[in-house]
C-alpha positions, -999 to +999 in steps of 0.1 A: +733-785+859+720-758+838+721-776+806+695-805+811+664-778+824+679-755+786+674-787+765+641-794+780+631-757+772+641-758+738+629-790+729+591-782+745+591-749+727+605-763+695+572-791+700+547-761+709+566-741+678+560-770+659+521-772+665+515-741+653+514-732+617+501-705+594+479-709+559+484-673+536+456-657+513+444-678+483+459-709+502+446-736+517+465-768+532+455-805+529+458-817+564+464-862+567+462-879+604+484-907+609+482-911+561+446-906+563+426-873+553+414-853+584+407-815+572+414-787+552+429-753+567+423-720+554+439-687+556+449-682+593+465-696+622+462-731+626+472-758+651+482-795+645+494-822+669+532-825+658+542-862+645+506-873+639+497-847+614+512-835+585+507-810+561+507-825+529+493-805+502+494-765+500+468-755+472+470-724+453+432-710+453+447-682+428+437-684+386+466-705+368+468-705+327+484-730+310+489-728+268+480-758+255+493-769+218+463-791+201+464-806+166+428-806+144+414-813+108+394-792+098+365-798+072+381-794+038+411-816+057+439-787+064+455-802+097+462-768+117+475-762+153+459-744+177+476-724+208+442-728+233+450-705+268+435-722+296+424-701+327+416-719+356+414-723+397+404-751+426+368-745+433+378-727+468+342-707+463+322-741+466+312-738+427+306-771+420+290-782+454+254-780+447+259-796+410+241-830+413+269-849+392+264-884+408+249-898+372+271-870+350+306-877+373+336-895+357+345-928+368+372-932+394+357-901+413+358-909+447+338-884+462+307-869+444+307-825+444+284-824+467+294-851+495+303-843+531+339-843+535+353-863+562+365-841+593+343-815+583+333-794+612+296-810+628+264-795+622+257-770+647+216-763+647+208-725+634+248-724+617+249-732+581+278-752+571+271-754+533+298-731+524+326-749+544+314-779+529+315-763+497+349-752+498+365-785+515+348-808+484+364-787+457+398-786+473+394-821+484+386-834+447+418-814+432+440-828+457+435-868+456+419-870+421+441-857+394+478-865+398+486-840+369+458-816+359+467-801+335+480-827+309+445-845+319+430-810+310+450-809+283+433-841+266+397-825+271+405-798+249+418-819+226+387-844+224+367-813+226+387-790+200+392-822+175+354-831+177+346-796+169+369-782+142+358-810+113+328-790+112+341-759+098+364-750+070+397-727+075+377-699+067+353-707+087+372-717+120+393-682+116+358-665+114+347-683+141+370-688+167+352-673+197+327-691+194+346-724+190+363-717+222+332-707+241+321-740+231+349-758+242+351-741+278+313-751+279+326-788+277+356-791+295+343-771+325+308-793+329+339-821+335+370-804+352+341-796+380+336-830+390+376-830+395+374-794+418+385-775+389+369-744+376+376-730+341+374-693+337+373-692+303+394-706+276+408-684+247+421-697+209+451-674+210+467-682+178+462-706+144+492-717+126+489-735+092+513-753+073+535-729+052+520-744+017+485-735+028+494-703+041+513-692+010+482-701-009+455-682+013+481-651+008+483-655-028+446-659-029+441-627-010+468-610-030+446-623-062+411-608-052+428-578-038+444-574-073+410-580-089+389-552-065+418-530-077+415-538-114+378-531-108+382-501-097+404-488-121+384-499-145+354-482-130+372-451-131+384-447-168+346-458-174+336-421-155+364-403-172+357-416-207+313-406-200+321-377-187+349-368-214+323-381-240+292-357-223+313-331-221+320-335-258+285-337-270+280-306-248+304-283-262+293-296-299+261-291-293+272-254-281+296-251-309+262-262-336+243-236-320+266-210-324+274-217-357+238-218-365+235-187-355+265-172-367+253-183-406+223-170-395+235-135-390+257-135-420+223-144-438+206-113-421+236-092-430+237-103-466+201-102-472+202-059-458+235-062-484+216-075-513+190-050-499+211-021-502+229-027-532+197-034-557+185+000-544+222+018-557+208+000-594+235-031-593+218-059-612+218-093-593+245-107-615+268-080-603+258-083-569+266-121-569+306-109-584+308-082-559+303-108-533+324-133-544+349-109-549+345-097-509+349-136-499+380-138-518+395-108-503+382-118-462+393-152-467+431-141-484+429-115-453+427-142-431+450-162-444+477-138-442+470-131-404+471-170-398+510-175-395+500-216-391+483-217-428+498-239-448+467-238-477+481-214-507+456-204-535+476-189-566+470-173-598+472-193-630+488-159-644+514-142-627+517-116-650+493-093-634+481-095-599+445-089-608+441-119-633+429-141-603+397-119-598+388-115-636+399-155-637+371-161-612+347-136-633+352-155-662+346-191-648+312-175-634+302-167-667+312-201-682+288-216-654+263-195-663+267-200-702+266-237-694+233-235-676 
C-alpha cells in the first residue's frame, strides 16, 4: 500500500527536480518552446516547464583562440604561410547592439544586431531594457547563424590576409606585421559582429617560407653581415696605417730637429776649436789634418765599441800601423796640388 503514495512522491519531485535548472558564470543557455526560440538564461537559477522546454544551446561567454593556418603571395610572388591567432567571444556585453548594420549585414542574417529578440522580457515604463536586449541579440545571432564559426571565421581572414599581403614584399610584410594584423582584425570584426561574434584582437604569430627562400634571405644576411665586417676591418687598418704614418712623420720630424741641432753644436764646438788652435800658431792647413785625424780616431773608436759593425777600413800598408794617417796626409796634399 505503501509503494503507490512512494512512486507518486518520487515521480512529482523528480518533475519539480526537473523544472529547475542552473546557468554558471560566463554561461548562458538557449532556451526552445515546443522547437521554437523562447529566451535566453543567464547565470542563476532558472525554471522551465519540463517536456515543453528544452535547453538546447549552453554558450560559453569566455574568450576562445583558434590558430588559423592561411596561405598568401606576397608582392614579389613568394607564397608564405601565416599562423594568424584568433581571440574571440559571443557578444554577451551587447557590443554590437546599437551598430546600425541593416544596410552593412550579410545575407542570410535573420535577425539584424539591434532587433528585439522574441521572448524578451516587456518594456516596463522607467526600467531600461537595452542591455538585456543587448545581450539576448548577440547570443541569439551566434547560436542560429553560424553552424561552425570558426572555419567561417577562418575564410575572413583568409580573404582579408590574401587581399592584403600582395601589397608588400617579404621584407616588408616581416617589417610590418602588426600592422597587417590590426588591419585584418579591423575587417573581420566589422563582419563577425553582425554574426554575435566579437574579435579581441588578432595576432600574426609566426611566418614560415619555403626552405629555398629562406636559405637565400640567410645567405643574403650572411653576405651583408660579411661586408659590414670587411668594412670595418678595413676601416681599422686605415686608422692604424694614419696613425702609424703620423706618428712616423712625427718622430722624423723630431729626429731632423735634433740632428739639426746636434751639427749645429759640433759647428759651435769646432768653430771655438779652430778658434783655439790659430791662437797656439797652427796654420789652417794643419788645423784641417789635425781634424781629420780626430774623425778618424772617434769614428775607429766607435767602431770598436759597436760589436754589430760589420764596415772594416784597412791600411793599404801593413807594415807600420801609422801608414793609414800619413796615407790620408798625403791624399790631402794630392787634392790640394790638384786644385
Amino acid at each position: 500500500m505503501f509503494i503507490v503514495p512512494l512512486v507518486i512522491l518520487i515521480v512529482c519531485a523528480a518533475a519539480v527536480l526537473s523544472t529547475i535548472y542552473i546557468v554558471p558564470q560566463q554561461k548562458a543557455y538557449v532556451i526552445e518552446r515546443l522547437g521554437k526560440y523562447n529566451r535566453i538564461s543567464h547565470p542563476g537559477l532558472h525554471v522551465r516547464i519540463p517536456v515543453i522546454e528544452k535547453i538546447v544551446g549552453k554558450i560559453d561567454l569566455r574568450t576562445n583562440q583558434s590558430v588559423l593556418a592561411i596561405d598568401a603571395k606576397t608582392q614579389d610572388n613568394v607564397t608564405i604561410t601565416m599562423q594568424v591567432a584568433v581571440q574571440y567571444h559571443v557578444d554577451g556585453t551587447g557590443a554590437g547592439y546599437h551598430l546600425q548594420a541593416a544596410a552593412s549585414a550579410p545575407q542570410g542574417t535573420p535577425m539584424a544586431p539591434g532587433a528585439p529578440v522574441p521572448g524578451a522580457a516587456p518594456q516596463v515604463p522607467g526600467v531600461p531594457q537595452v542591455s538585456v536586449q543587448a545581450r539576448n541579440a548577440g547570443i541569439y545571432n551566434a547560436f542560429y547563424i553560424l553552424s561552425n564559426p570558426v572555419e567561417q571565421m577562418k575564410a575572413y581572414v583568409a580573404d582579408a590576409l590574401r587581399s592584403s599581403i600582395p601589397r608588400y614584399t617579404i621584407d616588408e610584410v616581416y617589417d610590418r606585421k602588426d600592422d597587417i594584423a590590426n588591419d585584418v582584425q579591423h575587417i573581420i570584426a566589422a563582419t563577425m559582429i553582425g554574426y554575435g561574434y566579437v574579435v579581441v584582437s588578432t595576432l600574426i604569430v609566426n611566418i614560415e617560407l619555403p626552405r629555398d627562400v629562406e636559405a637565400a634571405m640567410n645567405e643574403i644576411n650572411t653576405a651583408q653581415r660579411k661586408q659590414v665586417a670587411a668594412q670595418a676591418l678595413a676601416e681599422a687598418e686605415r686608422i692604424k696605417v694614419v696613425t702609424e704614418a703620423k706618428a712616423q712623420a712625427e718622430a722624423a720630424e723630431q729626429a731632423g730637429i735634433g740632428i739639426a741641432n746636434q751639427r749645429k753644436a759640433i759647428a759651435v764646438g769646432i768653430n771655438e776649436s779652430i778658434r783655439e788652435i790659430r791662437e797656439s800658431g797652427m796654420t789652417d792647413h794643419e788645423a784641417n789634418l789635425l781634424f781629420m785625424f780626430t774623425q778618424w780616431t772617434d769614428m775607429m773608436t766607435q767602431f770598436g765599441q759597436n760589436p754589430s759593425s760589420s764596415t772594416v777600413v784597412l791600411p793599404a800598408d801593413f807594415r807600420e800601423t801609422s801608414s793609414m794617417f800619413e796615407q790620408m796626409l798625403v791624399a790631402n796634399e794630392a787634392e790640394d796640388a790638384q786644385r
